[in-house]
Every structure is written in structure tokens, then in C-alpha cells.
N, C-alpha and C positions, 0 to 999 in steps of 0.2 A: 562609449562605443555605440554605436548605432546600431538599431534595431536588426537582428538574423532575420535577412528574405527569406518567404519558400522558395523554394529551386526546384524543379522537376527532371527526373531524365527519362529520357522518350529514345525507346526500346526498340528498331525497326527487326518486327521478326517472323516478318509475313511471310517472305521468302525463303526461311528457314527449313533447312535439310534438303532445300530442293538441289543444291549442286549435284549432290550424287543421288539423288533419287530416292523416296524412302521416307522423305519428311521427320520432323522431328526425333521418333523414336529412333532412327540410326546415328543421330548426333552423339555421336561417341564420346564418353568419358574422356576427361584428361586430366583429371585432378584425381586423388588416392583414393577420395571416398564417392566415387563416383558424380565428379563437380562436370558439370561442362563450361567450356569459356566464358558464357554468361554471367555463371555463380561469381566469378571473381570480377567483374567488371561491376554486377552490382554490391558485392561486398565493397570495392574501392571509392564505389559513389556516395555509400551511406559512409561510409569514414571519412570522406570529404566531406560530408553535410547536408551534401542531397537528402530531401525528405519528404518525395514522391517519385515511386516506380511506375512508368504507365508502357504497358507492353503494345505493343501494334502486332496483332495474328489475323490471321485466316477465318473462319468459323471452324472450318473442315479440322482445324488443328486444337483446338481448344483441348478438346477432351486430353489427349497427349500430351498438349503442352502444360497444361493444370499436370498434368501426371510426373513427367520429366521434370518441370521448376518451377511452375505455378503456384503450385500449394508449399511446397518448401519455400519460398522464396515469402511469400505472404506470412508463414510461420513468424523469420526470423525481424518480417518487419513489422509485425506486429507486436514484438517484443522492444523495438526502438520506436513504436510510434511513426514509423515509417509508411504513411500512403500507399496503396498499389491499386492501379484502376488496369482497365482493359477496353481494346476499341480493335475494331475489325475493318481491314482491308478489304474492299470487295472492287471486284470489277463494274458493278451496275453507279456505284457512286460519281456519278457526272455530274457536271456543274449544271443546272434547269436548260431547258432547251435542246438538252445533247441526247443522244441512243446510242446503248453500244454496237459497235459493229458488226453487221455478220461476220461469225466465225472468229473475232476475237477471244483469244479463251485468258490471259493474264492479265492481272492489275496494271495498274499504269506506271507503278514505277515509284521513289522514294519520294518525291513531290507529292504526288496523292496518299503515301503513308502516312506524310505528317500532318496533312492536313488534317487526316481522318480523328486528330488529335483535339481538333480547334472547340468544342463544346467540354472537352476536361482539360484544356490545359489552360491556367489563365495567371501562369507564375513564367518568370524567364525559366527557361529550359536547357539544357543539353540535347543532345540527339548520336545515339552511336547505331552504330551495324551491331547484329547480334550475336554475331560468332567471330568478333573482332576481339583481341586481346590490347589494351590503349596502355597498361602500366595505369600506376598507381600517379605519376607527376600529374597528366593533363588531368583527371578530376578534379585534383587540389588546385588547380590553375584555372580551368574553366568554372569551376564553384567559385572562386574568388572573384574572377572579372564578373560574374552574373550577380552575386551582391553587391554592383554598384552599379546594376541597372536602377535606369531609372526613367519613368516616362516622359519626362523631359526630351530626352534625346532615345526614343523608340527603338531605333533603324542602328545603333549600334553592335554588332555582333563580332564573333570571336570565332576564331578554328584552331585544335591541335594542329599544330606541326612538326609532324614527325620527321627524323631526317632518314633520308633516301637508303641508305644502305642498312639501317635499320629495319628497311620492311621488304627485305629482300628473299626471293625464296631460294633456297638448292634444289629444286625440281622445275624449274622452267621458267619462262617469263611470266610478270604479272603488270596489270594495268594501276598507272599512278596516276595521281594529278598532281602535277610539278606546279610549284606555289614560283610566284614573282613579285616579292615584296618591297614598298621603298625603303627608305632608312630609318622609316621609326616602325617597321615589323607590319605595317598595314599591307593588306591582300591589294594585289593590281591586276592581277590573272591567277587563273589556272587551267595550265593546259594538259589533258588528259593523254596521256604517252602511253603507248599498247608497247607489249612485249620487252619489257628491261627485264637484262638479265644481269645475272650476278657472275662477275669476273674478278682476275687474280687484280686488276688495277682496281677493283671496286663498281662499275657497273657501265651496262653498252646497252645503244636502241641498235638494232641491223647491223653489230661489230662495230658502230660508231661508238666510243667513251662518252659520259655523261659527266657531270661531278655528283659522287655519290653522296657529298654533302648537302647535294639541294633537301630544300626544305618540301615534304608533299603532305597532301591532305589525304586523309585517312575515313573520313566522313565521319568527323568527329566536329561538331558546330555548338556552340553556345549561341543562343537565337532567346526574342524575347516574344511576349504575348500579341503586339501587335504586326508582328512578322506575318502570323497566321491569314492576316485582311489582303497581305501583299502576294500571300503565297495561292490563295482563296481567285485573285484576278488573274494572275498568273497562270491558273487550271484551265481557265475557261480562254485565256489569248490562244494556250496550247493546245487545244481542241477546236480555235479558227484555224488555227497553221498544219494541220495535220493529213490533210489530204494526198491521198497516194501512199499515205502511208501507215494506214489507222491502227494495222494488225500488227505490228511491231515497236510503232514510236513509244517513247517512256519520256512522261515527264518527272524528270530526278532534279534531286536537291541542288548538288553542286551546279549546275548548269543552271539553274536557274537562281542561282546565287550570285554567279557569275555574271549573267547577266544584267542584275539590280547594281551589282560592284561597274558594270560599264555607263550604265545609265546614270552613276554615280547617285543613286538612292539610298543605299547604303553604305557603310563601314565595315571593314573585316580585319582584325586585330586578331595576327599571328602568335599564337604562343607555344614556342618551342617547348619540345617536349623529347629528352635524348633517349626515353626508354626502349626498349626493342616492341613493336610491333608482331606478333605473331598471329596468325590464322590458319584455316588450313583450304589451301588457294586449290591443291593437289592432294589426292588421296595419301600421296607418300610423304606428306609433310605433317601427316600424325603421328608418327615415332618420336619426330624433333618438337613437334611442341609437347607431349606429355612429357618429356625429355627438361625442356623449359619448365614447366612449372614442379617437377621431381628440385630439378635448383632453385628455383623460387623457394620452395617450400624447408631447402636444406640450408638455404643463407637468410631464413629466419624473415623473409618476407612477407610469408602466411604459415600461417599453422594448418598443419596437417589437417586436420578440421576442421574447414576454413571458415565458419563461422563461428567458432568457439570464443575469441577474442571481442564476440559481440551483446 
């Protein structure tokens, strides 16, 4: 058997707690012993194999974020030998020649998260959202295709795909990117659909029906070391095209992945994944997820202490 790659998973969680305002420390518990959705995303990545944690925050959040999972999460990977680094999102980070805007006050978006990564990441990687619940399959799945990376073929990369009705909320519409694959599972698009809601036939844009079995992305990517160099030219195309619109634009991942898939520079190899999807999109969708992981935990998928099995 061939040599175990490092694998990394890259943590985007700059923008953490800002939905409801409040920052990290209102990220409320939803596991028994005070886990929040993170905890179990990285517990699933080390039982997959992953064997570096690297977080992406803020500065302003550090202190907190050490506080809430920082230092527990370092504990328990310190105990498997598991890596964990850190790197900070800032808004002043622009590719040479560029100035931030007056009066811009946010980051730029999950494209300049990852990047922020490129001097500690230099292993194929994953990349998840950091209050995104993905199930336990895509690790095992996305950890497998990234040990048979190989620099040979660079520009080969991987996304969960989740199916649609799966990551549906009961409190109102949420934004998908609906996948369009050929017939051997490769990405051909994804078009980004606002407001699908969940109905009795399974789901609608504007009362139009959808098929809730489409496959979407979840912003879940296995990407490899040299991605970084494409993602790096990338920053800087997106900061000549931004005119008119400096204080708002976001250069994000999918969009720009999208992109490299049209230019046909890359490769993007679907791997389904039927587990439910959970977040919490809406303040009232934290009942149902603590709810979700209360049966996670009672149909013997984690243990109550959810890192005691480690």
C-alpha cells in the first residue's frame, strides 16, 4: 500500500457569528457537552485521517475563538498528533499595487480566505464553512480522493455533493449552488439559485418545482497545493474588474472555481454524499439542529462526549 499523504482541512471561520451578530461567543451550543457544529466536523475529519487543522479567523476573534474551540480542539489533537495552525483574514491583505477602499470595512470574501492559507498549507487540502454540519461520508470520501493526489496532474479537484433536499431549511428559503454534472460525476457548472424552499412535492424557486434530487455544493472542495498559485492570480484579475463596485464585491471560492471549470483549467469530480446537511441559516433552525445531533448521538453515531472515542 502506498505511502499515507498529509491532508489538511482548512477551516473558513472569519466570518463566524457574524449572521446574528455577536461574534463567536453567541455561537451557541448544540451538542450535550457544550460542542458547537465545528467540534464534530473536526472530530469526523481526524477519523477520516486528516492530520492538520488550520482555522482562518479574524484577529479581533482570536482571544474567543481560542476560548470557545481553539484550545480544546488543540488539546484533543495533540493527543493524535494531529497539526493545528492559524492564519488571519484581514481586509488590508491585497495583492502588491492595490489600496483598500475608502470606506470598505469587510474582508473580501472566501477566495481571499483561502488564500490567506498559501505560506501553511502545502499538503492537498479540504476546505469547509465553519458552522456547516457535512456528515461523516464526504470526509471519508474527500480524504480518499486527496490521497491520490498527485503533482503530476495538479488542477485535479473534488466537491461534496450534497443532494438538494437534503439541505433544506423549515424556516424559509436558503441559497444553493445547483451542480450540473456529466456522466462520469465531473462539475460542468454551478449555478447559484437564491430562495428554494422546502415543499410537500420537495422543493420550488418563485412556486416553480425544482428536483429536490439535484445534486448542490455546499462549499465543501478538496483542492490541492498548487491551486493556491491559480487562486493567488485570480485575487489580483479580481481587483482589475472591480470598479464601481469595490465596497461590496467578494471574491468567493465557488465563483471562482467556476470559472477555472469554464476555462477548462481545471477538473471538479462530484462526490455524492446522501447525509443531511444541517446549519443554522435562521435563528429558528437551532431547535432542529440541537434536535439532529440529540439523534446523532442516540443512534450511536457519536458519543455523547464527543471526543472520547478519540
Amino acid at each position: 500500500m502506498s505511502e499515507k499523504k498529509r491532508t489538511a482541512l482548512v477551516i473558513m471561520a472569519a466570518g463566524i457569528g457574524s449572521r446574528f451578530g455577536g461574534g463567536i461567543k453567541q455561537l451557541a451550543p448544540v451538542g450535550p457537552c457544550g460542542e458547537i457544529i465545528m467540534d464534530y466536523s473536526i472530530h469526523d475529519a481526524i477519523e477520516a485521517g486528516f492530520d492538520k487543522i488550520v482555522f482562518i479567523i479574524r484577529r479581533d476573534i482570536e482571544k474567543d475563538f481560542r476560548e470557545v474551540i481553539g484550545n480544546r480542539i488543540e488539546a484533543v489533537c495533540k493527543k493524535k498528533g494531529v497539526e493545528v495552525a492559524y492564519t488571519f483574514q484581514s481586509l488590508e491583505d491585497l495583492p502588491e499595487g492595490f489600496a483598500v477602499p475608502a470606506g470598505r470595512t469587510k474582508p473580501w470574501g472566501t477566495g481571499q480566505a483561502v488564500l490567506c492559507c498559501k505560506d501553511i498549507v502545502k499538503e492537498p487540502f479540504a476546505v469547509i464553512n465553519a458552522d456547516d454540519y457535512y456528515g461523516k461520508e464526504a470526509f471519508i470520501k474527500l480524504y480518499d480522493f486527496l490521497q491520490a493526489y498527485s503533482p503530476e496532474e495538479p488542477y485535479r479537484f473534488c466537491m461534496a455533493g450534497f443532494i438538494l433536499k437534503n439541505t433544506l431549511s423549515d424556516n424559509g428559503g436558503v441559497t444553493r449552488g445547483i451542480c450540473r454534472v456529466d456522466e462520469a460525476d465531473f462539475l460542468e457548472d454551478v449555478v447559484e439559485t437564491h430562495d428554494i424552499r422546502k415543499t410537500d412535492q420537495g422543493a420550488a424557486v418563485n412556486g416553480t418545482p425544482i428536483d429536490a434530487q439535484s445534486h448542490v455544493s455546499m462549499n465543501m472542495w478538496g483542492l490541492t497545493p498548487e491551486f493556491m498559485e491559480l487562486l493567488e492570480q485570480g485575487f489580483t484579475e479580481f481587483f482589475r474588474n472591480i470598479a464601481g463596485n469595490e465596497l461590496k464585491a467578494e471574491y468567493l471560492l465557488p465563483t471562482y472555481i467556476g470559472q477555472l471549470l469554464r476555462d477548462g483549467k481545471v477538473t471538479v469530480k462530484m462526490l455524492e454524499t446522501t447525509d443531511k446537511w444541517f446549519g443554522v441559516t435562521y435563528q429558528e433552525d437551532k431547535p432542529a439542529v440541537i434536535e439532529s445531533f440529540k439523534k446523532l448521538i442516540a443512534d450511536g453515531v457519536y458519543n455523547k462526549n464527543l471526543f472520547s472515542d478519540m
